[in-house]
C-alpha positions as CSV (number, residue, x, y, z in Angstrom):
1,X,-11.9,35.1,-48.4
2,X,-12.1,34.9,-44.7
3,X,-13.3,36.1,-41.8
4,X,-12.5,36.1,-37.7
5,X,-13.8,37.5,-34.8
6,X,-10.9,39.9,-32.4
7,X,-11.9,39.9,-28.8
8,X,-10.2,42.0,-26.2
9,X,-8.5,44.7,-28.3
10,X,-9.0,48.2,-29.3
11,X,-10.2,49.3,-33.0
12,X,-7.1,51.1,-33.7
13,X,-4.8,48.3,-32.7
14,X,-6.8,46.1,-34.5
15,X,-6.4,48.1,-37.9
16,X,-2.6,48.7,-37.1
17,X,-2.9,44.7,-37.5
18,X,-4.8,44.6,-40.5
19,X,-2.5,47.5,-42.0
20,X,0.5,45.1,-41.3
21,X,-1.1,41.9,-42.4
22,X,-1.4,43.4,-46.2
23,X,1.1,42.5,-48.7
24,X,1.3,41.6,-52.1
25,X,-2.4,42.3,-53.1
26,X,-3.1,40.4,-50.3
27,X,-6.0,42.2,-47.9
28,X,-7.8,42.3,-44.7
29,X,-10.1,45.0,-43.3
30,X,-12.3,46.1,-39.7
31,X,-15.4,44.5,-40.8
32,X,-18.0,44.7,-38.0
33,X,-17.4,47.0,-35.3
34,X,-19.7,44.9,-33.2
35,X,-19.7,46.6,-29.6
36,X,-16.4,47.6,-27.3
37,X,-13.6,44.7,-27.4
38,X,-15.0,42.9,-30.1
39,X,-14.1,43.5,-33.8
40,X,-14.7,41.1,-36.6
41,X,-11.8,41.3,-39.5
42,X,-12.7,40.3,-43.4
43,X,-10.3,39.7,-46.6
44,X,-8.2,37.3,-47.8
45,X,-7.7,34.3,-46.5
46,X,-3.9,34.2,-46.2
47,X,-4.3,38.2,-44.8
48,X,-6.7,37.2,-42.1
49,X,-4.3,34.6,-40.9
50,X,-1.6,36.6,-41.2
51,X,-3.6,39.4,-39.2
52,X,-5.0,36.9,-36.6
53,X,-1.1,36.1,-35.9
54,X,-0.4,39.3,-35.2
55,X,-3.4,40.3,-33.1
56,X,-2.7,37.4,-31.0
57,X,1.1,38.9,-30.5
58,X,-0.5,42.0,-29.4
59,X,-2.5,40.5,-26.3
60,X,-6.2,40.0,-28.2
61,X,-7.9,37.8,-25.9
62,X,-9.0,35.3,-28.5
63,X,-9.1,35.6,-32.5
64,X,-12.3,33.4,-33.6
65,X,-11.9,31.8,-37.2
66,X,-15.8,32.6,-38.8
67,X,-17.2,29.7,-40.4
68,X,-18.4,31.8,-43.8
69,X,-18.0,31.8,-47.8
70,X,-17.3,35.2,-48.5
71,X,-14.9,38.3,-46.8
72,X,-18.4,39.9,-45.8
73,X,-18.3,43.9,-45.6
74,X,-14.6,44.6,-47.2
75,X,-13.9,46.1,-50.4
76,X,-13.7,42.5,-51.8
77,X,-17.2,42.3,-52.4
78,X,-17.4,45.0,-54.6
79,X,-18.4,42.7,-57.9
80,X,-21.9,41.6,-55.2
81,X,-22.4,45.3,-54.7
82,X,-22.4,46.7,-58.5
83,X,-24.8,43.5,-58.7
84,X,-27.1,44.8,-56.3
85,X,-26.4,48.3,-57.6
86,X,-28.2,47.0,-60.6
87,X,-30.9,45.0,-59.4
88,X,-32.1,47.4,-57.2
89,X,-32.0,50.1,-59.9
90,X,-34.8,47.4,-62.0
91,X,-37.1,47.9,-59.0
92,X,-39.1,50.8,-57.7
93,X,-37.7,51.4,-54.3
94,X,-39.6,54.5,-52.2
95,X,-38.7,57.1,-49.4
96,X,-39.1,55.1,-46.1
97,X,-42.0,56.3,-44.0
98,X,-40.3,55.9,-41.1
99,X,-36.6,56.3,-40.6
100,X,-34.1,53.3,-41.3
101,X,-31.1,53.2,-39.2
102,X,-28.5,51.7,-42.0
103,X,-25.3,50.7,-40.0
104,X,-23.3,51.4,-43.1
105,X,-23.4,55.1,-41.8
106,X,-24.6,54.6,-38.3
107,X,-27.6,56.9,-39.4
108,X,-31.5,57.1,-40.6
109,X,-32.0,57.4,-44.4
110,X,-35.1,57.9,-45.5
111,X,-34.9,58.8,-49.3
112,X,-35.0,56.0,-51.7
113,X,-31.2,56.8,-53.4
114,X,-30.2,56.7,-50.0
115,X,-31.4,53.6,-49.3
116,X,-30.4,52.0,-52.5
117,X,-26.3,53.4,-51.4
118,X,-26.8,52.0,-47.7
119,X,-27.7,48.4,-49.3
120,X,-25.0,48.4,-51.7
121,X,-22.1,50.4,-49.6
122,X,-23.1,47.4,-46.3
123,X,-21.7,44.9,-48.6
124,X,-18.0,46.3,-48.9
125,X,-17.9,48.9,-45.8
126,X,-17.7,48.0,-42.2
127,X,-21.0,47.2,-40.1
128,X,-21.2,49.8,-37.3
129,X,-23.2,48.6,-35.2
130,X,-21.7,50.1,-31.9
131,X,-22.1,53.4,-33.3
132,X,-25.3,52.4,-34.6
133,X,-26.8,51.5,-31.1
134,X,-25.0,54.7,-29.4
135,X,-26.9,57.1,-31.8
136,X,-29.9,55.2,-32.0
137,X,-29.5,55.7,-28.0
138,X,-28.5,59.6,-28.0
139,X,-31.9,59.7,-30.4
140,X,-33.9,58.7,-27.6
141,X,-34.6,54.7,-28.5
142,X,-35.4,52.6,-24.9
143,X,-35.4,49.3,-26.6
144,X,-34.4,47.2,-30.0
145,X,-36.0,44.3,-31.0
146,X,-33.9,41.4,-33.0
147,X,-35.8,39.4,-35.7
148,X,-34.5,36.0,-36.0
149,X,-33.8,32.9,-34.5
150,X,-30.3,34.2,-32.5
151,X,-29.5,36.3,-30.2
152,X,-26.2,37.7,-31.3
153,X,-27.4,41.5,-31.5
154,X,-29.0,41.2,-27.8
155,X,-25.7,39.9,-26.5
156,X,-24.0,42.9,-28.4
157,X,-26.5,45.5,-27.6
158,X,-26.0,44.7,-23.5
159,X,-21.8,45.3,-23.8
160,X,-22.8,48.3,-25.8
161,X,-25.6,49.8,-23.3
162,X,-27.6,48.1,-20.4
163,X,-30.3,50.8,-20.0
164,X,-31.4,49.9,-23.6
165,X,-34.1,46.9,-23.3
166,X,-32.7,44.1,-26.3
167,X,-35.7,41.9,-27.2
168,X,-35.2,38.8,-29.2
169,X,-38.0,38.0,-32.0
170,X,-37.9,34.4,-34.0
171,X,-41.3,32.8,-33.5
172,X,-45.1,33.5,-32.3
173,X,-44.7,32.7,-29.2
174,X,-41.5,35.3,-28.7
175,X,-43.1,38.0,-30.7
176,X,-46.1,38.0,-28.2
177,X,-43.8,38.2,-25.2
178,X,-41.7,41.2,-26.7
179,X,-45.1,43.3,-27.0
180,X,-45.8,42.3,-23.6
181,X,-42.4,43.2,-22.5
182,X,-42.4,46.7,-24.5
183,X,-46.1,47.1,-23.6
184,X,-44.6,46.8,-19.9
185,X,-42.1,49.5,-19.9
């Protein structure tokens, strides 16, 4: 499998692409709907190529090869998901206290088979993270806060809306600056 990044076009050109790119068995999906102009495709390696070619024939401002191991968040994955389906389903998982925002729907779950779908369903469904943002936004959120040594979701979270405050947590030292920030506001 592969994956690559699709700057500068719109979602609906970008699955007219993938649509076009699919023959023989051969497949490629939206993957991440990371934030507007930027989509991430995943599937088959000789689909994604084929799908980057076109995309760059319809004006995308650059198609990024992804250095991964896997066609993350596309159908392919479906043998990882059933495999999680059953691991989870050894544990006990609860209702969350607290809402989860699961970017497989782009909504809170709360209830424990809920939560169990989300993990398995983000493994061969698109990430939605714009959508996720927007209705985290429209449900009255200020500010997210990124755990992690990157940056990527800050960067994603300012083209998707500026008046929400992105904080970045990988370390002491930044975790103790985000409190002060949110504390702040």
């Amino acid at each position: 499998g592969a994956m690559a990044a699709v700057l500068g076009l719109s979602l609906p050109e970008i699955e007219e692409a993938c649509r076009a790119a699919t023959e023989g068995g051969q497949q490629v999906w939206a993957a991440n709907l990371n934030c507007p102009g930027q989509v991430v495709i995943s599937g088959l390696a000789e689909a994604v190529g084929r799908a980057s070619g076109l995309l760059t024939e319809k004006g995308a401002k650059r198609v990024i090869p992804l250095k991964v191991s896997v066609p993350s968040h596309c159908p392919l994955m479906q043998p990882a998901a059933d495999r999680l389906r059953e691991a989870l389903a050894a544990i006990e998982v609860r209702d969350a206290a607290i809402p989860v925002y699961c970017n497989a729907f782009a909504a809170p779950v709360t209830h424990h088979a809920d939560l169990v779908s989300a993990l398995a369903r983000q493994l061969v469904g698109p990430v939605r993270w714009e959508e996720t943002i927007r209705n985290l936004r429209a449900e009255g959120a200020v500010a997210t806060v990124e755990c992690g040594p990157g940056k990527v979701l800050c960067g994603l979270n300012r083209k998707i809306d500026r008046e929400v405050a992105s904080l970045n947590v990988g370390d002491c030292a930044s975790l103790d600056a985000a409190v002060a920030a949110l504390n702040a506001e």
